[in-house]
MIDOSE-1310 file (N, C-alpha, C; in nm, 2 decimals, decimal comma, always signed):
residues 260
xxxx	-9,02/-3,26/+0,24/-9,05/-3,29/+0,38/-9,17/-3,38/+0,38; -9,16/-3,49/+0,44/-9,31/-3,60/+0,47/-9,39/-3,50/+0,58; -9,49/-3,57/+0,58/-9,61/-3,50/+0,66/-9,57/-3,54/+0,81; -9,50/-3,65/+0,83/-9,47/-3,68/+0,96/-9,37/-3,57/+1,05
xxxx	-9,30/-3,50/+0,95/-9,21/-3,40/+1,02/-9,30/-3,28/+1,09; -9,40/-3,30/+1,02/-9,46/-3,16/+1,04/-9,61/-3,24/+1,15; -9,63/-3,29/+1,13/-9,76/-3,39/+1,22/-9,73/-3,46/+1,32; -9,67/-3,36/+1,42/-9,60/-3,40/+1,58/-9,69/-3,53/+1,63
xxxx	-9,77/-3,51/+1,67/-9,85/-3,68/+1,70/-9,83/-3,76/+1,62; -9,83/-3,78/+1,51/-9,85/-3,87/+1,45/-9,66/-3,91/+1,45; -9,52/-3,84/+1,41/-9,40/-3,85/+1,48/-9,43/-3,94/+1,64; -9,41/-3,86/+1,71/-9,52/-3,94/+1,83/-9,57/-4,09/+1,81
xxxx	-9,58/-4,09/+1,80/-9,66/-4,24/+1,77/-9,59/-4,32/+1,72; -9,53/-4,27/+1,59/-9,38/-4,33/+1,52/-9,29/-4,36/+1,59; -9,27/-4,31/+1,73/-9,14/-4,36/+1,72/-9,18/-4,42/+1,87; -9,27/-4,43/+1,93/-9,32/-4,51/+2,00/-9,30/-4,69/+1,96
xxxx	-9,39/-4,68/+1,81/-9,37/-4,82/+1,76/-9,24/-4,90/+1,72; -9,15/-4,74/+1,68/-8,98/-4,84/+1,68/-8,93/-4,87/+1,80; -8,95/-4,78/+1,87/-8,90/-4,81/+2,04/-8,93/-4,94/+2,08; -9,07/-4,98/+2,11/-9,13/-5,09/+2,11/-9,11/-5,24/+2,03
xxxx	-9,04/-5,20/+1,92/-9,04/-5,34/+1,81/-8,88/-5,35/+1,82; -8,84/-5,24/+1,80/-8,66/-5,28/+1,79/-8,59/-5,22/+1,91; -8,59/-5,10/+1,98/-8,51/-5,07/+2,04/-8,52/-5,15/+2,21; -8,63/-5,17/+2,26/-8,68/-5,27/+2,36/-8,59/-5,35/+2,39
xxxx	-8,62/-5,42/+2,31/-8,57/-5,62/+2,21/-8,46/-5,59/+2,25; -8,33/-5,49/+2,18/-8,26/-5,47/+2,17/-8,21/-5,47/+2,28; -8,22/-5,39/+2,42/-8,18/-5,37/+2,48/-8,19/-5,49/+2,62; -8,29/-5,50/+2,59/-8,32/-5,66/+2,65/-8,27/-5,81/+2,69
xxxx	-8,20/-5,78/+2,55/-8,13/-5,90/+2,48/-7,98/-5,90/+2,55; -7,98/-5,75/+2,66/-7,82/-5,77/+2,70/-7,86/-5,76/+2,86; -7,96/-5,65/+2,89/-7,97/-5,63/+3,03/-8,14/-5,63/+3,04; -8,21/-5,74/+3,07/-8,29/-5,73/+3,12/-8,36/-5,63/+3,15
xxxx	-8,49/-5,53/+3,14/-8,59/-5,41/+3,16/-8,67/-5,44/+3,24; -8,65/-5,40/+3,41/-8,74/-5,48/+3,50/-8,83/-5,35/+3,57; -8,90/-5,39/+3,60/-9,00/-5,31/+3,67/-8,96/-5,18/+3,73; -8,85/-5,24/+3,82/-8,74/-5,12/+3,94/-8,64/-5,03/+3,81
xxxx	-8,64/-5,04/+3,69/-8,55/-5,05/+3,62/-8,58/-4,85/+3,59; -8,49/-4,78/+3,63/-8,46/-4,62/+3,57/-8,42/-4,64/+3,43; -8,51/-4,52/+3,36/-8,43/-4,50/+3,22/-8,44/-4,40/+3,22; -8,34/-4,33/+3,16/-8,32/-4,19/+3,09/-8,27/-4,17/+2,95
xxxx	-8,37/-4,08/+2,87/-8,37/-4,05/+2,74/-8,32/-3,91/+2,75; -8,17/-3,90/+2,66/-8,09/-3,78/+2,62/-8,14/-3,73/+2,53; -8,18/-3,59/+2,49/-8,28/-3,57/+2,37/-8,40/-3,66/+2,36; -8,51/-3,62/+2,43/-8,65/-3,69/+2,42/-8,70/-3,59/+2,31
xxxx	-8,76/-3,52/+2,25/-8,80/-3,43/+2,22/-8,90/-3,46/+2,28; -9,08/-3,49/+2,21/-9,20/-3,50/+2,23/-9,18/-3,59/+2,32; -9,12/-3,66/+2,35/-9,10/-3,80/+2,43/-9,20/-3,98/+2,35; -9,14/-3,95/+2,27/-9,26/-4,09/+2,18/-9,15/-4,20/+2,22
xxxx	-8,98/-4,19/+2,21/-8,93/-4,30/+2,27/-8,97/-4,37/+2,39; -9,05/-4,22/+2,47/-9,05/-4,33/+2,63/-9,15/-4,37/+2,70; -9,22/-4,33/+2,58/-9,39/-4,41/+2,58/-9,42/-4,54/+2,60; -9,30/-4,64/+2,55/-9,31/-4,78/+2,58/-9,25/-4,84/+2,73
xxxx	-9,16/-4,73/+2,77/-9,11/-4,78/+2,88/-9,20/-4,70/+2,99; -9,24/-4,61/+3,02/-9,38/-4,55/+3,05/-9,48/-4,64/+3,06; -9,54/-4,70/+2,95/-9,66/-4,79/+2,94/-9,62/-4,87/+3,04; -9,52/-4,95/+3,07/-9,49/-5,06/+3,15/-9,52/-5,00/+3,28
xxxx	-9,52/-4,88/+3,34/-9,51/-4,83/+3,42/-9,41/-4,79/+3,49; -9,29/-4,80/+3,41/-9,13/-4,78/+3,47/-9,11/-4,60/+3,51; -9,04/-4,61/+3,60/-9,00/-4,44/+3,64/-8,94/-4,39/+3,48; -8,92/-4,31/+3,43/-8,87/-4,27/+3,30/-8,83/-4,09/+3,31
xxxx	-8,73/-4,09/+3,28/-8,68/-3,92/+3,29/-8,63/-3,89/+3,14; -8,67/-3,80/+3,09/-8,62/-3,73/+2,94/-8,55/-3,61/+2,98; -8,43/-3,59/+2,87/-8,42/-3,41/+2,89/-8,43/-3,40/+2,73; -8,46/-3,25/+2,77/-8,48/-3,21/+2,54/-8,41/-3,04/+2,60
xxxx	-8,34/-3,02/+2,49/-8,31/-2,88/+2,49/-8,38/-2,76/+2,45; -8,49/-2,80/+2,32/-8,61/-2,74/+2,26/-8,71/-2,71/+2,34; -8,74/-2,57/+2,37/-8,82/-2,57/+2,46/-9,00/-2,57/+2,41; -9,02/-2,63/+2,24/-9,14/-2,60/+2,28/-9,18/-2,77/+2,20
xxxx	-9,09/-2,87/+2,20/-9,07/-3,01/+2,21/-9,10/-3,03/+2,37; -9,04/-2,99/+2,44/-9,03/-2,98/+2,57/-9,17/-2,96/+2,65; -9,23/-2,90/+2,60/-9,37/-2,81/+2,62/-9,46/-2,94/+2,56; -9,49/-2,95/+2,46/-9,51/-3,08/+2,35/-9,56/-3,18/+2,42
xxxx	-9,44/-3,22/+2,49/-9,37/-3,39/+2,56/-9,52/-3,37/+2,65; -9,50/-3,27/+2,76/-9,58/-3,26/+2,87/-9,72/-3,26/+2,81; -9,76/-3,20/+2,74/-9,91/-3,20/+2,66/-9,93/-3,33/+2,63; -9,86/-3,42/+2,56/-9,89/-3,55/+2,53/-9,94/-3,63/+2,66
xxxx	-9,81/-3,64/+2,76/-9,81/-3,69/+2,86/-9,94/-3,69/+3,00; -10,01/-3,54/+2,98/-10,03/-3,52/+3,11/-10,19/-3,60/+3,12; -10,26/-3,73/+3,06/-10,35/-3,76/+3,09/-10,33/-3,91/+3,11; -10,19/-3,94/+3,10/-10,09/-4,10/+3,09/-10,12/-4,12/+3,18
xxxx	-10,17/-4,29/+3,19/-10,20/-4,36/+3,39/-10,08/-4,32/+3,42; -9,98/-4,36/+3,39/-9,83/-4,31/+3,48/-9,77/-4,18/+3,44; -9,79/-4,08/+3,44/-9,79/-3,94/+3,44/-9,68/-3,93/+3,54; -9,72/-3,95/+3,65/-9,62/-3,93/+3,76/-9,50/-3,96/+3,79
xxxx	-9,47/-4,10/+3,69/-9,32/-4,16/+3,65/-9,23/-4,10/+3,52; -9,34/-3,99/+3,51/-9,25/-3,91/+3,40/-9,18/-3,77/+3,49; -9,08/-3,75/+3,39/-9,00/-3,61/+3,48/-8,88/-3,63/+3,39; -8,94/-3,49/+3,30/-8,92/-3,39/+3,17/-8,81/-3,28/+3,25
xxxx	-8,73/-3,30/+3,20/-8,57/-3,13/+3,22/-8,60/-3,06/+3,08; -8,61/-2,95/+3,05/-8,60/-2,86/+2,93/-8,43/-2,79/+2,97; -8,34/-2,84/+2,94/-8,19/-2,84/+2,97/-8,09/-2,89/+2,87; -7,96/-2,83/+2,86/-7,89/-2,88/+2,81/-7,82/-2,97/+2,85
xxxx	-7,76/-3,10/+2,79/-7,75/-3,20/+2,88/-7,61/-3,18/+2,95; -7,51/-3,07/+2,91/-7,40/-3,04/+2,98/-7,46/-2,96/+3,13; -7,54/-2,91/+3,10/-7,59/-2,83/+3,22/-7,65/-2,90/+3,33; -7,64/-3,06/+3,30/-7,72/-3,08/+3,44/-7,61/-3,21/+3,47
xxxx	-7,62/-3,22/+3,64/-7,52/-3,25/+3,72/-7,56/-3,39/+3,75; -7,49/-3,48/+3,81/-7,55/-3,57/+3,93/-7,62/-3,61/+4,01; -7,60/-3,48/+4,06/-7,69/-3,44/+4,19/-7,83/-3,39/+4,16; -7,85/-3,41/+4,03/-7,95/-3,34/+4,01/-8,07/-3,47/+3,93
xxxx	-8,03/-3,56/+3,90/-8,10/-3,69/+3,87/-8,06/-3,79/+3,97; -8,11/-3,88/+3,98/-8,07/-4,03/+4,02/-7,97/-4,16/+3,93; -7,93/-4,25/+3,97/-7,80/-4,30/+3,86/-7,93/-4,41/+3,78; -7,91/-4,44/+3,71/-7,96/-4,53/+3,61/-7,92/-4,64/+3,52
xxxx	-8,03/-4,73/+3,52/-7,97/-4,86/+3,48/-7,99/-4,84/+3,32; -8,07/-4,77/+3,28/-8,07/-4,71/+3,08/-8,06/-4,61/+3,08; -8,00/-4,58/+3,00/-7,95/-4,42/+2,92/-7,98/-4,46/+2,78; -8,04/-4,37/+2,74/-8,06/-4,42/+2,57/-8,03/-4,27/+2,49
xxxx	-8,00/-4,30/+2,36/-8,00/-4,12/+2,26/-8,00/-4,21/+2,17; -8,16/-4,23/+2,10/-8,22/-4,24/+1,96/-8,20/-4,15/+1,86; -8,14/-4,14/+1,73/-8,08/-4,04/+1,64/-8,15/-3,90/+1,71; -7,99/-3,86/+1,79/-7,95/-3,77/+1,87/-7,85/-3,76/+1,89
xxxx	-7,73/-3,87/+1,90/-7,60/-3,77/+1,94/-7,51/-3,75/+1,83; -7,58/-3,77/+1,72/-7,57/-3,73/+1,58/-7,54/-3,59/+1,58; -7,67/-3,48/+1,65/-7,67/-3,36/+1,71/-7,61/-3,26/+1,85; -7,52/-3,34/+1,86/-7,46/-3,29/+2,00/-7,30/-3,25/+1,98
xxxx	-7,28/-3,10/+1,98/-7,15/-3,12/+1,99/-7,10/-3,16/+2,08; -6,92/-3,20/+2,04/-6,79/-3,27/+2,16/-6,83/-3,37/+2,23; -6,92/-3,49/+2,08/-6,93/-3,61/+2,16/-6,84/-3,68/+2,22; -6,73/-3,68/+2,26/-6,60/-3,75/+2,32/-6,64/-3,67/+2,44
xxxx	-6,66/-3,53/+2,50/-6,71/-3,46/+2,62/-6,88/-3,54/+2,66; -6,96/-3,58/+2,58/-7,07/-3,60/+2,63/-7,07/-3,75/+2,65; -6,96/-3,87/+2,63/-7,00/-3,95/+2,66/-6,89/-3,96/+2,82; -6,81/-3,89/+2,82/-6,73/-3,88/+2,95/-6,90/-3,80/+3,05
xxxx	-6,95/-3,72/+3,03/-7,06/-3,68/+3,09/-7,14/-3,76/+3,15; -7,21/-3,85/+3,04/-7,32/-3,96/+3,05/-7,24/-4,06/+3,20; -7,14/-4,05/+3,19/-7,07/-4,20/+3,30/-7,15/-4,14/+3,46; -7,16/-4,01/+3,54/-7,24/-3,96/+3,64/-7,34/-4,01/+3,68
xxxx	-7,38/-4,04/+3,52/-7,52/-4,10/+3,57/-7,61/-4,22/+3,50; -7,51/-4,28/+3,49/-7,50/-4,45/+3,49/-7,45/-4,54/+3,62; -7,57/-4,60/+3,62/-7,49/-4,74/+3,79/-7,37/-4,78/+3,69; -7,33/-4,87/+3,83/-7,19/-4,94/+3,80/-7,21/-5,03/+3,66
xxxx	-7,38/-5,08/+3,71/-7,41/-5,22/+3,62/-7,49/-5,18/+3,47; -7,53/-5,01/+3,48/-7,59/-4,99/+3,37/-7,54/-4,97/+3,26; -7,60/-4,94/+3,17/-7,57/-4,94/+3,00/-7,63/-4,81/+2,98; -7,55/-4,81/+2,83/-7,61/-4,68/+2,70/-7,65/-4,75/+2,59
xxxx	-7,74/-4,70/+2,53/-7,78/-4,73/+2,39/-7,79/-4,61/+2,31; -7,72/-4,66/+2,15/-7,70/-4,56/+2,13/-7,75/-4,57/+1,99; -7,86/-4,54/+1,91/-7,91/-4,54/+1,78/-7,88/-4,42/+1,70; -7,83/-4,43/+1,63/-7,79/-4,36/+1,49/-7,76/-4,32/+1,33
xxxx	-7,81/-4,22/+1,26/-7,72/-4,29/+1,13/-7,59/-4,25/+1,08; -7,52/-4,32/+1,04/-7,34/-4,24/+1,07/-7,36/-4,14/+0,96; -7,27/-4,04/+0,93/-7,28/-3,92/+0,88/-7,25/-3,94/+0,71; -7,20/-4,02/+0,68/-7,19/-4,06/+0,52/-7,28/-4,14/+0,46
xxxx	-7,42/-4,16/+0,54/-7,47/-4,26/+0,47/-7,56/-4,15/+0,38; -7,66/-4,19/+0,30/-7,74/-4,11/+0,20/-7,81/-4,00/+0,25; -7,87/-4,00/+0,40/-7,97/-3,86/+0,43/-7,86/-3,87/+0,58; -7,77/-3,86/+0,56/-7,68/-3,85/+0,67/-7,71/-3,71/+0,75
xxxx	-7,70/-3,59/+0,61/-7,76/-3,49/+0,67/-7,87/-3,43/+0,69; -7,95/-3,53/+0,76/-8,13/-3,52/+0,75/-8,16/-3,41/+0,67; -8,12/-3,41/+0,54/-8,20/-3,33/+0,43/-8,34/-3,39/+0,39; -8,35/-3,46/+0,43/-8,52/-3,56/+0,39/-8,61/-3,48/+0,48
xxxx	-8,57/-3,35/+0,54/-8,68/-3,26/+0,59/-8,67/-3,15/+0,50; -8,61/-3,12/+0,43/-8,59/-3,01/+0,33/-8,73/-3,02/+0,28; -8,76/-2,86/+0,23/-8,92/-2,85/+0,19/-8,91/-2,81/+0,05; -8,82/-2,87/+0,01/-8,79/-2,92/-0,16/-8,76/-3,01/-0,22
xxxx	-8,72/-3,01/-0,34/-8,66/-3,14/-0,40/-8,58/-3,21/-0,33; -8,49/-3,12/-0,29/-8,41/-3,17/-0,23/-8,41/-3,27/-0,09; -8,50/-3,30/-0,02/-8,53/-3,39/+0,02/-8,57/-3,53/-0,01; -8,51/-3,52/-0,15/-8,55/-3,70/-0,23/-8,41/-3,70/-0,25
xxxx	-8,29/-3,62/-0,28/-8,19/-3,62/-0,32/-8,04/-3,63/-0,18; -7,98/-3,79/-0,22/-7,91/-3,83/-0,14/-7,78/-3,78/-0,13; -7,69/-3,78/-0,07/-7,54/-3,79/-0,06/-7,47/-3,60/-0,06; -7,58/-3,51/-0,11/-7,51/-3,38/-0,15/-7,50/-3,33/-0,04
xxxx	-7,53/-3,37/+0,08/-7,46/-3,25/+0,22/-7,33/-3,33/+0,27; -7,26/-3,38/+0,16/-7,08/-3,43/+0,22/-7,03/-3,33/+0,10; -7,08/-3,26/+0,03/-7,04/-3,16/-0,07/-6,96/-3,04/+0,08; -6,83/-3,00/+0,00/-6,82/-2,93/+0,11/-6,92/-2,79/+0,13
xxxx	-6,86/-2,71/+0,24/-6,99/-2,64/+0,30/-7,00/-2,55/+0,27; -6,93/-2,44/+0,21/-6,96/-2,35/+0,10/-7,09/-2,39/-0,02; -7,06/-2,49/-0,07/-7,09/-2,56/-0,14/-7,30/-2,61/-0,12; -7,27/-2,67/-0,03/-7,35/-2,72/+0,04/-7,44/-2,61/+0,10
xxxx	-7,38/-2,51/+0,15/-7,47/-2,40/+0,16/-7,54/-2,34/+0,08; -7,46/-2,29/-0,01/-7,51/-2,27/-0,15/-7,62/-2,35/-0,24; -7,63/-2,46/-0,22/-7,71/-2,53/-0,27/-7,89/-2,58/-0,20; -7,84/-2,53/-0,09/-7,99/-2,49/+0,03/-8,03/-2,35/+0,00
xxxx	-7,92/-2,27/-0,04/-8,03/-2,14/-0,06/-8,08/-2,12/-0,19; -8,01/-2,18/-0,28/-8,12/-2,16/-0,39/-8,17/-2,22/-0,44; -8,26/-2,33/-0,36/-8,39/-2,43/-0,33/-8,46/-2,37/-0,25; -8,39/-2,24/-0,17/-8,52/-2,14/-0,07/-8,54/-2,22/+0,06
xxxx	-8,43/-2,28/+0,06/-8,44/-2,35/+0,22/-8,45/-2,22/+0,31; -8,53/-2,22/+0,40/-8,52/-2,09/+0,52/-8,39/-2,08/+0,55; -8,36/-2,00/+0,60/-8,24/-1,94/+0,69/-8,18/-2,05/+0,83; -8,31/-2,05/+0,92/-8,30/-2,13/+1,05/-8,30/-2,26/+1,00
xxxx	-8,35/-2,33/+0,87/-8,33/-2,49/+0,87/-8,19/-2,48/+0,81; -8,11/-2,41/+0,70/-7,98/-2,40/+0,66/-7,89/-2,41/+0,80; -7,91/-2,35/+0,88/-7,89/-2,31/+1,01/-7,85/-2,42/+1,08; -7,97/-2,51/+1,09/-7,99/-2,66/+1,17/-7,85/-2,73/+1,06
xxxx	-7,90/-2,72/+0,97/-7,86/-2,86/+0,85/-7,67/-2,85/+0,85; -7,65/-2,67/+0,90/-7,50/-2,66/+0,91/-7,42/-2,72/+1,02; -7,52/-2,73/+1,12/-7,51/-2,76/+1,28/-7,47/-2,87/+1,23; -7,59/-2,98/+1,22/-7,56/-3,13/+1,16/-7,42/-3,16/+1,08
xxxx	-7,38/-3,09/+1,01/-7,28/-3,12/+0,94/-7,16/-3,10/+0,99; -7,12/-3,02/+1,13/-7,07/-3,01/+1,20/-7,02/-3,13/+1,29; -7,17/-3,17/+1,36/-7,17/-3,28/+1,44/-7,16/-3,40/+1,37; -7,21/-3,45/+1,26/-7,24/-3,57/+1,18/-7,11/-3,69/+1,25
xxxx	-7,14/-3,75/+1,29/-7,08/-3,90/+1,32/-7,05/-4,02/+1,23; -6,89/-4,02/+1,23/-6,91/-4,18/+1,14/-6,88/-4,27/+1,21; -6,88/-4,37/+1,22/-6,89/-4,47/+1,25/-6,75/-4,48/+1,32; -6,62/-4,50/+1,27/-6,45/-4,47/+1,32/-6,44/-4,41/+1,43
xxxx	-6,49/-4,30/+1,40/-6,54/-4,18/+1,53/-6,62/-4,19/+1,64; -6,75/-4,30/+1,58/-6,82/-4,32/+1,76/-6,76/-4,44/+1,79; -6,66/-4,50/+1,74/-6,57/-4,59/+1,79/-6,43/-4,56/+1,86; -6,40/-4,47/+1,83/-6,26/-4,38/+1,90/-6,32/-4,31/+2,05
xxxx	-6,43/-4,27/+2,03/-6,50/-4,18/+2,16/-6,57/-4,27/+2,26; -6,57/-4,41/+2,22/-6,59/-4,51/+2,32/-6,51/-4,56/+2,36; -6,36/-4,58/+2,31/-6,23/-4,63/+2,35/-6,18/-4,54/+2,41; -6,15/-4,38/+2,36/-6,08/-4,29/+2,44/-6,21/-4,26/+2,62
xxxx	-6,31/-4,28/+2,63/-6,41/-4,28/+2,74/-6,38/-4,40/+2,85; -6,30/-4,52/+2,79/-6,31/-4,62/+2,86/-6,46/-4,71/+2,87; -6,49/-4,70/+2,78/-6,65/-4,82/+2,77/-6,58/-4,97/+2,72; -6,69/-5,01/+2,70/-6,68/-5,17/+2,64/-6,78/-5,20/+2,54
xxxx	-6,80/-5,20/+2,42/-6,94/-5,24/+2,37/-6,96/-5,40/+2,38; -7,09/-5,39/+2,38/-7,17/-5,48/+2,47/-7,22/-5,55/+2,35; -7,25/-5,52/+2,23/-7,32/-5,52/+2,16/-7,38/-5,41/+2,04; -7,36/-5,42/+1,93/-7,35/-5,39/+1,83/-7,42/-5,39/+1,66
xxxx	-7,48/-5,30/+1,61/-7,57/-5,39/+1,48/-7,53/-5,28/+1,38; -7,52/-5,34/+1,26/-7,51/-5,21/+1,14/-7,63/-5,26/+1,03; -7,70/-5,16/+1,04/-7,81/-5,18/+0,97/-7,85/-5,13/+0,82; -7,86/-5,23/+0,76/-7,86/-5,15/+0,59/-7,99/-5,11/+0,55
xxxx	-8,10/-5,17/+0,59/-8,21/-5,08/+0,62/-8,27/-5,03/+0,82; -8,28/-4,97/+0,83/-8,30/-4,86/+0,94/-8,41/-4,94/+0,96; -8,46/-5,02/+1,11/-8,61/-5,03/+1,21/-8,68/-4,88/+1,12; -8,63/-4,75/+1,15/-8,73/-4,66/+1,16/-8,80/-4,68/+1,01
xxxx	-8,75/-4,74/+0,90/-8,79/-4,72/+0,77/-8,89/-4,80/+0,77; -8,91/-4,89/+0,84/-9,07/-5,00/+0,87/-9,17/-4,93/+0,85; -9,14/-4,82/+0,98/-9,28/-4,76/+0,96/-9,31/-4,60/+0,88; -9,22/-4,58/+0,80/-9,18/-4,45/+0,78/-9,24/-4,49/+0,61
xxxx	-9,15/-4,66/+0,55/-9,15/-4,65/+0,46/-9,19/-4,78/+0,44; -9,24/-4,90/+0,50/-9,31/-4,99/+0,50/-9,17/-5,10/+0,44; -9,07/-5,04/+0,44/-8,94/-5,16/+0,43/-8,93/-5,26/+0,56; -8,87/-5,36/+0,51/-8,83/-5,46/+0,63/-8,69/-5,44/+0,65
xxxx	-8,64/-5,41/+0,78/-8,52/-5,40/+0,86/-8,46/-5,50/+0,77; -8,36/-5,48/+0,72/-8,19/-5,55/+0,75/-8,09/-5,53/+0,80; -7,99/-5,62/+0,87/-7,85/-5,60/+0,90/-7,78/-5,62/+0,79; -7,70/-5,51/+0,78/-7,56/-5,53/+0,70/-7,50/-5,65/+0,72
xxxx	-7,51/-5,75/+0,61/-7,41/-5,87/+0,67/-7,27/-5,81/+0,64; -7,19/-5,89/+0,78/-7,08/-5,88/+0,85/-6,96/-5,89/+0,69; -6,97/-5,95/+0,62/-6,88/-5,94/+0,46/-6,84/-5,80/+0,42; -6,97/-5,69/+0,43/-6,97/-5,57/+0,38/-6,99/-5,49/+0,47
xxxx	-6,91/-5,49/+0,63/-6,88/-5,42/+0,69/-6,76/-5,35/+0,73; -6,73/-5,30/+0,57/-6,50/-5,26/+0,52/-6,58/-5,12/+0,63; -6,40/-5,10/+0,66/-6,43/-4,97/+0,75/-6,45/-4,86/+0,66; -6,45/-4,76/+0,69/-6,48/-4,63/+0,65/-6,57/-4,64/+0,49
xxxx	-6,60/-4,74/+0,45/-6,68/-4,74/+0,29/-6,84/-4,77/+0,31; -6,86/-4,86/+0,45/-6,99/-4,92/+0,47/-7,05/-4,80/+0,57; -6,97/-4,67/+0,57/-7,04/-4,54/+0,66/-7,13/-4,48/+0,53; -7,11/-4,55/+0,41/-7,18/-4,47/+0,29/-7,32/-4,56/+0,23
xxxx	-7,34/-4,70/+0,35/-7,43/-4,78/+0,28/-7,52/-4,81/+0,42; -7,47/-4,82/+0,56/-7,53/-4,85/+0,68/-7,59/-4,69/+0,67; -7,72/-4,76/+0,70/-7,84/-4,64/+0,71/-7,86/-4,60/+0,87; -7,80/-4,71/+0,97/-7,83/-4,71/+1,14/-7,73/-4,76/+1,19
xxxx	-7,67/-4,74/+1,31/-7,58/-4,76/+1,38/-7,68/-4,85/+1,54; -7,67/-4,93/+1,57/-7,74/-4,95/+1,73/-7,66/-5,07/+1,77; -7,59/-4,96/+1,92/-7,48/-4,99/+1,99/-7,50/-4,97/+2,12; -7,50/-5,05/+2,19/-7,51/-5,13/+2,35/-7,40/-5,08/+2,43
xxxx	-7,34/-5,02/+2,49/-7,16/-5,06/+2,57/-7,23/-4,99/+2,72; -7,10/-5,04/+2,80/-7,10/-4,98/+2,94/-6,99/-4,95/+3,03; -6,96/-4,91/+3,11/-6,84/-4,87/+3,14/-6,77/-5,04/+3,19; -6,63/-5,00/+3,17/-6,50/-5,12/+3,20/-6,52/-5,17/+3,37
């Protein structure tokens, strides 16, 4: 496990700087980020994604299911000039309605819906509370690439070691407990391998939803690795994007669409 997993501010901070360098840009580049502009972050945890759109002064709403990420968020937040444009749900994101937010021109889930079960149910969800004219963004890393199953938090070796949580899950279980993985992270890591996303799949659950992608990138090194690991971002050139083989070499997914 890096010190970052466990050093909440300093995460915090991290993912502030990708927000701001790549995911911004990104999103920019299709629909303009204007002053009046609502965003909402699905899975905020601490909320470091929405620090940049915050800074500007924009209204910004997160939900986190974690209730003491959740707790976290508000501690960071509560001495922010724009404090008051924030508004934190500690909720599950099935659990909340319409009626219960305003519609929005951003929706974002930064490696997060990676972790959600019945993503084909959660992007039919997300449509409530999107305008006619707004967008999703959606960053990820597909489930076959090397730390697909965020084992790079493992508090052992096994966090330097790639590709073993597509071992099946007997298997793969067995190989977390006798490295002494705790109970509750075996726990998480089974969840994940449940949910894990490939790439085919968050493309079927945007066609069965009725979206359009807007825009699209497959990244062979990951924005987040900049500051994690002082690499410079690449895109997968478009040559070595075969289907189902390049889910084992794209480290990020970051995809733009909006409804038809």
């Amino acid at each position: 496990m890096q010190s970052r997993h466990s050093d909440r501010a300093r995460y915090f901070e991290e993912q502030g700087i990708t927000t701001t360098n790549y995911v911004i840009p990104y999103i920019d580049s299709i629909k303009k980020i204007r002053p009046e502009s609502l965003v909402l972050e699905v899975g905020c945890g601490e909320g470091g994604n929405l620090k940049p759109f915050l800074d500007r002064g924009l209204k910004v709403y997160g939900i986190e299911l974690l209730t003491n990420q959740f707790i976290q968020a508000k501690k960071f937040y509560q001495d922010h000039t724009f404090h008051h444009n924030l508004h934190l749900f500690n909720s599950n994101i099935y659990e909340i309605q319409a009626n219960n937010l305003p519609s929005f021109d951003i929706i974002f889930l930064k490696d997060v819906i990676e972790h959600i079960p019945n993503q084909l149910k959660l992007l039919s969800h997300l449509k409530q509370f999107l305008k006619p004219d707004g967008i999703i963004f959606f960053g990820f890393p597909p489930w076959r690439m090397p730390f697909g199953g965020h084992q790079q938090v493992c508090k052992s070796i096994l966090s330097k070691i790639p590709y073993f949580h597509l071992f099946p899950k007997g298997l793969y279980r067995f190989i977390l407990k006798i490295f002494n993985e705790d109970k509750e992270a075996i726990k998480e890591f089974m969840e994940v391998k449940d949910t894990g996303l490939s790439i085919n799949h968050f493309h079927d659950i945007i066609s069965k939803n009725n979206y359009k992608i807007l825009k699209e990138t497959y990244w062979f090194i990951n924005p987040n690795y900049q500051i994690k690991f002082g690499l410079k971002p690449r895109k997968l050139p478009k040559l070595l994007r075969i289907p189902w083989l390049c889910d084992f070499y794209t480290t990020a997914i970051y995809c733009l669409i909006s409804k038809k």
